[in-house]
C-alpha positions in Angstrom: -8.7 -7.2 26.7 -10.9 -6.6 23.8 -9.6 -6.8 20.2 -11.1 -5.2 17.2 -10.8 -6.1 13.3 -10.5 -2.8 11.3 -10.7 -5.1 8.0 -12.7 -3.7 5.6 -14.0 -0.9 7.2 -11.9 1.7 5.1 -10.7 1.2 1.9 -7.9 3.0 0.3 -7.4 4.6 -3.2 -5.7 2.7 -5.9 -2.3 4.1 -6.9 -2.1 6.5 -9.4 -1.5 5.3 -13.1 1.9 7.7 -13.8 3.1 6.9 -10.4 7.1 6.1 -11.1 7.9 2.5 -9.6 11.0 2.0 -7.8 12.7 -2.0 -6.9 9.7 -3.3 -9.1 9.2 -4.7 -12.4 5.9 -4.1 -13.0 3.2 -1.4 -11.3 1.4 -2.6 -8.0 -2.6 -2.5 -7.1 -3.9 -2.5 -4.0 -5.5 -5.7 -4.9 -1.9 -6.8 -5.3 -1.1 -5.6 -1.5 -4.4 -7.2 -0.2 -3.5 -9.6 2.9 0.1 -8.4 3.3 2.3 -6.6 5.5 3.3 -3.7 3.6 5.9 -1.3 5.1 6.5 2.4 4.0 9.6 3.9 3.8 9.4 7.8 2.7 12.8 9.5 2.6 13.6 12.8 0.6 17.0 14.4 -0.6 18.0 17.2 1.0 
């Protein structure tokens, strides 16, 4: 089975500079996030 890298072939946007932070001290970059797992979590109140 054949595996392919998708590594660098799309690049995302940087976050936006008002965006409110939650469980952080400080705002992240995707430079920050470069190399790691990062999991989403999106939830809402209903």
């Amino acid at each position: 089975m054949a595996t392919r890298s998708f590594a660098g072939t799309v690049n995302a946007p940087d976050f936006p500079e008002d965006l409110e932070w939650v469980n952080t001290n400080r705002p992240l970059s995707m430079a920050d996030l470069r190399g790691k797992l990062v999991v989403l979590d999106f939830w809402t109140y209903c």
